[in-house]
N, C-alpha and C positions, 0 to 999 in steps of 0.2 A: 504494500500500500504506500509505502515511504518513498517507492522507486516512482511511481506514478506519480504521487502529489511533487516530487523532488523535477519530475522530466516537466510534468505540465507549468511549474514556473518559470522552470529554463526559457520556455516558448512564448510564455509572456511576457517576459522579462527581455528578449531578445527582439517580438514587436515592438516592444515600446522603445527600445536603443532604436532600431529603424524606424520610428515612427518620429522619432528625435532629430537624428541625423542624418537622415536619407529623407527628409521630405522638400523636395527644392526641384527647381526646372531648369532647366536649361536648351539651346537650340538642339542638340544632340539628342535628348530626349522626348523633346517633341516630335525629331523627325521617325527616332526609333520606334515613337508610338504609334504615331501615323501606317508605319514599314509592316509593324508587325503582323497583321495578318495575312497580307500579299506573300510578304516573306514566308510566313509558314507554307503555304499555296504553291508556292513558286519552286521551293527548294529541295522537293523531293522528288520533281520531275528530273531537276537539275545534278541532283546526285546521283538517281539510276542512272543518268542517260551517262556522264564521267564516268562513271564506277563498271560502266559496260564496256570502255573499252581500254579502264588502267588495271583491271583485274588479269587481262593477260599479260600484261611487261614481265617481264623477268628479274622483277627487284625485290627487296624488301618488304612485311607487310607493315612494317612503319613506313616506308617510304611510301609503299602505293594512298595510305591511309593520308599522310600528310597531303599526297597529292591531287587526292579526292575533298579532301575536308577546303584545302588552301580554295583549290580550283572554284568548287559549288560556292564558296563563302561571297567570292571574285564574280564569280557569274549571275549570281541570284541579286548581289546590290545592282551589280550594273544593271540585269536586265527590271528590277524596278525602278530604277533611277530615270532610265529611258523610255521605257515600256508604259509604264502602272504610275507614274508620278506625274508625268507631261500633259497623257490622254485623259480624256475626261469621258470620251467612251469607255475605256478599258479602268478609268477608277472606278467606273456606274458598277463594270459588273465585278469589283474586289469589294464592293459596299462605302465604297470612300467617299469622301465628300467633294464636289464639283467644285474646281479652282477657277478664279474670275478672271 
């Protein structure tokens, strides 16, 4: 019972530091928060589609992984930066809001 009441304070005790210290804005986190759903959308087309053709190289599976992770991370900003950020067709249908 001590283990439970002891972990469920940690958890409060750890929202309320973030709820302290982490509550602030910034441009970065605006744009992040706008990103993120597209970005979710976006990035797992983007990973199978790398990951189908770095799985056959003949290197490492840190290496193929780094090269997969770097690659989707590079592909999925740019193509919402261009794609999903500009059009206001293609924000209608990620659910975003229409830029003036």
């Amino acid at each position: 019972m001590f283990r439970g009441i002891n972990s469920w304070f940690w958890v409060v005790a750890l929202l309320g530091l973030g709820r302290r210290y982490l509550n602030f804005n910034n441009s970065l986190l605006q744009y992040a928060s706008e990103a993120a759903y597209p970005f979710y959308i976006l990035h797992q087309t983007i990973v199978v589609a790398i990951a189908f053709y770095v799985v056959h190289w003949n290197i490492s599976i840190t290496k193929k992984f780094l090269v997969i992770s770097t690659a989707s991370l590079v592909a999925t900003i740019v193509l919402y930066d261009l794609l999903v950020k500009r059009n206001n067709i293609v924000r209608f249908l990620f659910g975003l809001k229409q830029i003036n």
